[in-house]
DRENZADREN-923676 format. One record per residue (C-alpha): x, y, z. Coordinates in Angstrom, 2 decimals. Example, Ala and Ser with C-alpha at 12.3 -4.5 7.8 and 13.67 -1.06 7.14 Angstrom:
2
<xx=12.30	yy=-4.50	zz=7.80>
<xx=13.67	yy=-1.06	zz=7.14>
END
This chain:
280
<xx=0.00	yy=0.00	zz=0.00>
<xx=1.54	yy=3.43	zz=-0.72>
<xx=0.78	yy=5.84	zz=2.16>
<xx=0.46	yy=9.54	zz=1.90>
<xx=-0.23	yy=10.11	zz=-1.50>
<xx=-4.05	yy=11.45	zz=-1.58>
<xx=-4.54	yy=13.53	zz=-5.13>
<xx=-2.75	yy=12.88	zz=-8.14>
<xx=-2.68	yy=15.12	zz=-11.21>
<xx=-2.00	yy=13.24	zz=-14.87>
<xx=-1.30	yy=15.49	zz=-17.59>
<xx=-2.23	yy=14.50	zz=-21.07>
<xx=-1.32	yy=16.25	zz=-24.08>
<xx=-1.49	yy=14.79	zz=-26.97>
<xx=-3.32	yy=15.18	zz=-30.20>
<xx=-5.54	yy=12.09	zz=-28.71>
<xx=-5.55	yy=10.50	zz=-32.31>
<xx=-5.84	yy=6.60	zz=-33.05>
<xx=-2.29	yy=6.72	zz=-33.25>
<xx=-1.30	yy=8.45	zz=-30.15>
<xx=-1.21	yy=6.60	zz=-26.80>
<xx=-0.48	yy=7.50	zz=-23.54>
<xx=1.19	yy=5.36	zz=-20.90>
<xx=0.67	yy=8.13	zz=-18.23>
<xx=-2.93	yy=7.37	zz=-17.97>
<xx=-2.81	yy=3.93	zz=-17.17>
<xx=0.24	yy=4.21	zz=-15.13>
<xx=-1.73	yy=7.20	zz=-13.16>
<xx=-5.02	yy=5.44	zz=-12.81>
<xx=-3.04	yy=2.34	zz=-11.68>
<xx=-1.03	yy=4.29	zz=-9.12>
<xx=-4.06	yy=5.92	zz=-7.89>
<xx=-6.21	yy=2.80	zz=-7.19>
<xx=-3.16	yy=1.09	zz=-5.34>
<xx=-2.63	yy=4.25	zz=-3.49>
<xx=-6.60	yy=5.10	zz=-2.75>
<xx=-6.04	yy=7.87	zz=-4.05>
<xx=-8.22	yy=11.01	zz=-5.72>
<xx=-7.04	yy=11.15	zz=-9.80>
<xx=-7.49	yy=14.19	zz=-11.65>
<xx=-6.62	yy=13.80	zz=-15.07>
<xx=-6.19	yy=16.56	zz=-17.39>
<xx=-6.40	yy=16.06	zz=-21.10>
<xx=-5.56	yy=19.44	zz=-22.58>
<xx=-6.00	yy=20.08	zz=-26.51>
<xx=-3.54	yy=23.03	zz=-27.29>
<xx=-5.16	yy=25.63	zz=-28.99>
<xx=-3.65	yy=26.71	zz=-32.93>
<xx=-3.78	yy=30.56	zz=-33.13>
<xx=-2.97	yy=32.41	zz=-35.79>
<xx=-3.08	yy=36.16	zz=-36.35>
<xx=-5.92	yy=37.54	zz=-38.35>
<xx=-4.08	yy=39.99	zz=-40.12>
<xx=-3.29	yy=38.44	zz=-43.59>
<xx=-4.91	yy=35.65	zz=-43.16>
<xx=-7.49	yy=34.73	zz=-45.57>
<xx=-11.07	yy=33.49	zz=-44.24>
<xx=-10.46	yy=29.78	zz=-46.06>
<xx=-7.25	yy=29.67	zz=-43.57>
<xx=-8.92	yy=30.62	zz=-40.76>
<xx=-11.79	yy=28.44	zz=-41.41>
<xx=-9.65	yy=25.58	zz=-41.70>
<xx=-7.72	yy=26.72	zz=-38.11>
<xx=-11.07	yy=26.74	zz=-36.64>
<xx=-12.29	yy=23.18	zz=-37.46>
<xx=-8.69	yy=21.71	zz=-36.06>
<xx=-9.05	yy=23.42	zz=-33.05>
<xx=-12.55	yy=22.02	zz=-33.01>
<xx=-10.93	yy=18.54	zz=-33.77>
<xx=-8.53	yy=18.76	zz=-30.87>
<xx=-10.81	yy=19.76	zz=-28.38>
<xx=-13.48	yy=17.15	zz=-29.23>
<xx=-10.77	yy=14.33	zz=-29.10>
<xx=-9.49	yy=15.96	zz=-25.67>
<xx=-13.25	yy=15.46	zz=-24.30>
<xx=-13.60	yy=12.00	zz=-26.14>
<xx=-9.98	yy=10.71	zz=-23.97>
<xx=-11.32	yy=12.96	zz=-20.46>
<xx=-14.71	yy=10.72	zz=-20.80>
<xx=-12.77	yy=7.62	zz=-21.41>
<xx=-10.37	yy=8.18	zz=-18.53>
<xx=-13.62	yy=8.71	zz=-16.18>
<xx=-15.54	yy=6.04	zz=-17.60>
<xx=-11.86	yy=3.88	zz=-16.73>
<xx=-11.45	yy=5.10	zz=-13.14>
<xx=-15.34	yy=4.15	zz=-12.44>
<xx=-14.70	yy=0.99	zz=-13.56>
<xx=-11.96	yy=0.59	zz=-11.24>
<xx=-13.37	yy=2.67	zz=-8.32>
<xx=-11.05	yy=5.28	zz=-8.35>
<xx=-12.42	yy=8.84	zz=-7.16>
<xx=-11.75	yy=10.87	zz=-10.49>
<xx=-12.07	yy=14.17	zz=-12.18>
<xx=-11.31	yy=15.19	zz=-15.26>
<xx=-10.97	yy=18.27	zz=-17.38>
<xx=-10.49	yy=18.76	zz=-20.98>
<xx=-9.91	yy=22.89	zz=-21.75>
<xx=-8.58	yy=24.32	zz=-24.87>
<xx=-5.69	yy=25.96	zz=-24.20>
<xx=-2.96	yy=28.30	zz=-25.92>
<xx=0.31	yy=27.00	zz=-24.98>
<xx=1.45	yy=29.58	zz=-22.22>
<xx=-1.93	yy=28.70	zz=-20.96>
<xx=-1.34	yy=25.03	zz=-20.59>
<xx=1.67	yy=25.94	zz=-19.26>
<xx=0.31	yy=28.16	zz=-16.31>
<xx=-2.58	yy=25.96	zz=-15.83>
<xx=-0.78	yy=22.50	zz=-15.16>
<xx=1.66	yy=24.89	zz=-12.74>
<xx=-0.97	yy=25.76	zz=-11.12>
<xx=-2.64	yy=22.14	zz=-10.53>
<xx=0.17	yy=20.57	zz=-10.42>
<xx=0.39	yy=22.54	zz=-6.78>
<xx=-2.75	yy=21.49	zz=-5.60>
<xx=-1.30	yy=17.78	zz=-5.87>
<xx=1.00	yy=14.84	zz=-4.41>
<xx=3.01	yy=14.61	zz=-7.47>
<xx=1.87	yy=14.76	zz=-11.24>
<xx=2.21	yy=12.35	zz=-13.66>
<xx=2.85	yy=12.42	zz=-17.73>
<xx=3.86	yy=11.19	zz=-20.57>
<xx=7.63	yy=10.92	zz=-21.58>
<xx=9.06	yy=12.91	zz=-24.55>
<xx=11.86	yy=11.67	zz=-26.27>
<xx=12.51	yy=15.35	zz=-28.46>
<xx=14.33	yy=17.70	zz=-26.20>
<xx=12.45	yy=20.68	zz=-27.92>
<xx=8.98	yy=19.25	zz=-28.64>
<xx=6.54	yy=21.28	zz=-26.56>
<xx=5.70	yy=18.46	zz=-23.79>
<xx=9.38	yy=18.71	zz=-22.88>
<xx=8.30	yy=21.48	zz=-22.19>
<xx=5.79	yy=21.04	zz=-20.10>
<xx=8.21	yy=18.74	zz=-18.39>
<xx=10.46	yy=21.52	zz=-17.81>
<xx=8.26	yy=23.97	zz=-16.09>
<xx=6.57	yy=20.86	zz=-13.67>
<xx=10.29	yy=20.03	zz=-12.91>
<xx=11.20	yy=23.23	zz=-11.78>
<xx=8.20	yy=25.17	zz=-11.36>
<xx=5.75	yy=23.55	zz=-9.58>
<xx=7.16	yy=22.81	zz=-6.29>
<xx=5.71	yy=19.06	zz=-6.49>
<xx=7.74	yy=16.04	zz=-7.76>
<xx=7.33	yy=14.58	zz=-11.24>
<xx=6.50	yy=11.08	zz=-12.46>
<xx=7.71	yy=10.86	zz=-16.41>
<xx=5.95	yy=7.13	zz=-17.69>
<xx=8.01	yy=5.52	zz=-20.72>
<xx=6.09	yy=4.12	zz=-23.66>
<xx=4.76	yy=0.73	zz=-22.84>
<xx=4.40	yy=1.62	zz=-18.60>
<xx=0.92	yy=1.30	zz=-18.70>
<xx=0.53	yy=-0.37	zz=-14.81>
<xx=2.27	yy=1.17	zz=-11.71>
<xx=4.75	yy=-0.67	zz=-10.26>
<xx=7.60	yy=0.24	zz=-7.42>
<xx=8.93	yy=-3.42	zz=-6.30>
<xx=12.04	yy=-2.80	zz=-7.24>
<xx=13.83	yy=1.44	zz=-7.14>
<xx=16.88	yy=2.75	zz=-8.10>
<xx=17.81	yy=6.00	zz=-6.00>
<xx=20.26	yy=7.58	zz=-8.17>
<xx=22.12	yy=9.40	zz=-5.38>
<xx=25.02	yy=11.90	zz=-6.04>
<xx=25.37	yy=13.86	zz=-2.70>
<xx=23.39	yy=16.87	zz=-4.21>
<xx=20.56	yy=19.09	zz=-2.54>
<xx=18.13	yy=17.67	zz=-5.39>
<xx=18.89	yy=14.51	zz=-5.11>
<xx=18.42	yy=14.49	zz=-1.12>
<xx=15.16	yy=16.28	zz=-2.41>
<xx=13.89	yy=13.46	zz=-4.36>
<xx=14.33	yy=11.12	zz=-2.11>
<xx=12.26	yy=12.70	zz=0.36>
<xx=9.42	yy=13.46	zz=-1.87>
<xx=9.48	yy=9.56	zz=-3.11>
<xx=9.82	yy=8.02	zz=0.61>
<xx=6.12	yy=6.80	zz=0.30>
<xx=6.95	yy=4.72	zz=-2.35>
<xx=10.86	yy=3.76	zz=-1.06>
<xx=9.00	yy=2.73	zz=2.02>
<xx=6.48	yy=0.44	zz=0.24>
<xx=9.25	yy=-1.11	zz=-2.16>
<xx=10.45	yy=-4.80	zz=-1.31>
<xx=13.84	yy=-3.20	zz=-2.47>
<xx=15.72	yy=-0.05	zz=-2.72>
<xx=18.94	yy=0.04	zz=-4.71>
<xx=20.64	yy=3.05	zz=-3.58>
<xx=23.27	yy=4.10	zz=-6.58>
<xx=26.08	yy=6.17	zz=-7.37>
<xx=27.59	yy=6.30	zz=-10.04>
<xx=31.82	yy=6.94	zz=-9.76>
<xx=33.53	yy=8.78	zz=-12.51>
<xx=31.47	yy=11.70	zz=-13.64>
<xx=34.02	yy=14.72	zz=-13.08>
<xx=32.16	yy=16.80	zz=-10.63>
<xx=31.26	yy=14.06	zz=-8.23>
<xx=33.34	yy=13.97	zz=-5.51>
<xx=35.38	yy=10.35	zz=-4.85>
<xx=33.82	yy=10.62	zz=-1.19>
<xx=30.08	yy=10.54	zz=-2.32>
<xx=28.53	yy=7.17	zz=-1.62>
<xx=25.22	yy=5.99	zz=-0.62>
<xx=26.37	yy=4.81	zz=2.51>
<xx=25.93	yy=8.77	zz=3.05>
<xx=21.64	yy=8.23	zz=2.96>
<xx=21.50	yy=5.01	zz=3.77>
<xx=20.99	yy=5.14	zz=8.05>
<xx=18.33	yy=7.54	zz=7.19>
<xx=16.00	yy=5.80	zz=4.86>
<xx=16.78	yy=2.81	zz=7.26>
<xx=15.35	yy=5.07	zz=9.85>
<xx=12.29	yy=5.62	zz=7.56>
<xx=11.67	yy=1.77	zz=7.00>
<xx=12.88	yy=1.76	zz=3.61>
<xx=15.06	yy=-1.66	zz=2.84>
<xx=18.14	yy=-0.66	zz=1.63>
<xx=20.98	yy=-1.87	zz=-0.80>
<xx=23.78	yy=0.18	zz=-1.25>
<xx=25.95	yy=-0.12	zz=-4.90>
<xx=28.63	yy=2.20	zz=-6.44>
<xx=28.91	yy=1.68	zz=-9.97>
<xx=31.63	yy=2.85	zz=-12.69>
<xx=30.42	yy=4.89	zz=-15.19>
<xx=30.00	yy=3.25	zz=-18.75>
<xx=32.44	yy=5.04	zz=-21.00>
<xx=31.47	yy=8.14	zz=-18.49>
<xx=28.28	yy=8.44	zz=-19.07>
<xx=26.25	yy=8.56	zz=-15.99>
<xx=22.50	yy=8.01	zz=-17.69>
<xx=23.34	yy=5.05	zz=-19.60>
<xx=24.91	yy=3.57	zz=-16.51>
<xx=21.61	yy=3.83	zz=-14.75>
<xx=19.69	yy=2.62	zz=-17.71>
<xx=21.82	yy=-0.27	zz=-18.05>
<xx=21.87	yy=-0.78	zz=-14.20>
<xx=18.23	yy=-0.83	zz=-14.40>
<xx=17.50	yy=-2.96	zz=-17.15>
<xx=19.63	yy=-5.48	zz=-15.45>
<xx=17.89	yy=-5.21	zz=-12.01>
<xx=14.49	yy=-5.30	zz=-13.81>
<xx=13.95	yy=-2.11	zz=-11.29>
<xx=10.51	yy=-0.22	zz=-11.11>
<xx=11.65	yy=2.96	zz=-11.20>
<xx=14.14	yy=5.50	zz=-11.04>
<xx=14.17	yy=8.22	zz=-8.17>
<xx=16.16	yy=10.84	zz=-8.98>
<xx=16.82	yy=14.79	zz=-8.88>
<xx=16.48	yy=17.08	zz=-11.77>
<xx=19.03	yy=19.22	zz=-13.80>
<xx=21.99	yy=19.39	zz=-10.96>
<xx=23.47	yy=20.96	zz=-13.71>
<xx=21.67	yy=24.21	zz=-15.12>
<xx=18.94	yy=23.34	zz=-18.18>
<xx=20.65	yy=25.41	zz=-20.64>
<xx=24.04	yy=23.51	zz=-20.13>
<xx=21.96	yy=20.24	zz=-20.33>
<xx=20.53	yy=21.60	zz=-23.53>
<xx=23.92	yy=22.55	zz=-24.87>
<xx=26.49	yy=19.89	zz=-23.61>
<xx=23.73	yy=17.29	zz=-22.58>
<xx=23.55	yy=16.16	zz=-19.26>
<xx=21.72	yy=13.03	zz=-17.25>
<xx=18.19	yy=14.67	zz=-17.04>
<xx=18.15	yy=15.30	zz=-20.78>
<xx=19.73	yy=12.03	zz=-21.28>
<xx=17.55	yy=9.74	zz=-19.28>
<xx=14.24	yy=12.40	zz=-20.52>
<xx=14.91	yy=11.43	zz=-23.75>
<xx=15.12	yy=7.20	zz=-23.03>
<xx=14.57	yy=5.75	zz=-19.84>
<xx=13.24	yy=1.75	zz=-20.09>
<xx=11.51	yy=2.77	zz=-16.59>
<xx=9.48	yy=5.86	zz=-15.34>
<xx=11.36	yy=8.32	zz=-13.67>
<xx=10.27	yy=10.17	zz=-10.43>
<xx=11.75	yy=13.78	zz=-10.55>
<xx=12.55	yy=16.51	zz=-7.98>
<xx=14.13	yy=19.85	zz=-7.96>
END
């Protein structure tokens, strides 16, 4: 049973075509019935708006039935989703608005405070406009982040990989995730030796005693980084493990220089083979 997570946000935002899927609602609804917890799931349609100077009435008639499009699909998948969480007895809400994109934006800031921790779809293009979205939750919202991988369609947390490097966010995660460390069978706590700025002395022996403290069953590993690379050491790590999920904090480095150089967050953002639980 995981204890002490009572509302759940799940952000969709996708064109909600035949085509398009989303692990994040199963994964949320899943999470939220094992929890007894309160869903609210968001599907958002983003709203195409183009300036009306120049532009001839056949354009914007043609704007204005695709924004009718996405909307309708948004309602179809918010109906679906409730008609899904009834079926499972899950307390739900949903909402479907049409938004412009600093809209959506603002909006899933905003709910995303009113909630335990939200929960969305992974995007594997570091400039697509959910990676977005997955910015401004990370860093903005002041509630941790659940990113679902294609193909995570059931919660699961047997099995967790803290990725521990010493650093405030990573100390940060780990707090915000203790309801689910606590409930795991196991928790592998990693760190991963050779990246240049982590100091030699940083193990997880450091967190250990205290997540022992909190009930948490605790493994400690130190691994080499592959080649140096940090992310694909934990993605090989936790392919290998068959782990759960990865707990772990956001951007230690700053965004842009992830953007620019690439860094774990964008790394393991852009392929993870489990969902990652986020902090900043």
């Amino acid at each position: 049973m995981i204890e002490n997570i009572k509302s759940i946000l799940i952000g969709l935002t996708k064109e909600f075509g035949p085509d398009e899927t989303s692990s994040a609602l199963g994964y949320g609804l899943s999470l939220a019935q094992q929890a007894g917890a309160h869903a609210t799931v968001q599907a958002v349609s983003v709203k195409l708006d183009l300036s009306s100077a120049g532009i001839s009435k056949v354009v914007a008639g043609l704007v204005h039935e695709e924004n009718r499009r996405l909307h309708a699909l948004a309602q179809a998948t918010a109906r679906s989703a409730q008609a899904d969480a009834a079926a499972a007895g899950i307390a739900c809400s949903v909402e479907s608005p049409h938004l412009s994109y600093p809209e959506l934006l603002a909006g899933f800031r905003t709910q995303a405070r009113l909630h335990d921790l939200t929960v969305i779809d992974a995007e594997a293009e570091t400039l697509a406009p959910d990676r977005g979205l997955i910015d401004a939750l990370l860093m903005d919202s002041g509630r941790p982040l659940l990113v679902v991988p294609p193909g995570q369609d059931a919660f699961r947390a047997r099995r967790i990989i803290l990725a521990w490097d010493g650093s405030g966010r990573a100390a940060r995660a780990a707090a915000d995730a203790l309801p689910f460390l606590r409930a795991a069978e196991t928790v592998e706590v990693v760190a991963v030796m050779g990246e240049k700025e982590l100091p030699a002395t940083v193990t997880g022996a450091d967190i250990a005693p205290h997540l022992t403290r909190h009930g948490v069953n605790v493994i400690v590993q130190a691994l080499p980084a592959l080649e140096g690379d940090v992310a694909e050491t934990l993605r090989n790590h936790a392919s290998l493990t068959r782990a759960d999920m990865i707990v772990m904090g956001g951007y230690v480095h700053s965004r842009l220089r992830e953007l620019v150089f690439g860094g774990v967050t964008q790394s393991l953002l852009r392929q993870s083979p489990v969902p990652l639980f986020m902090a900043y």
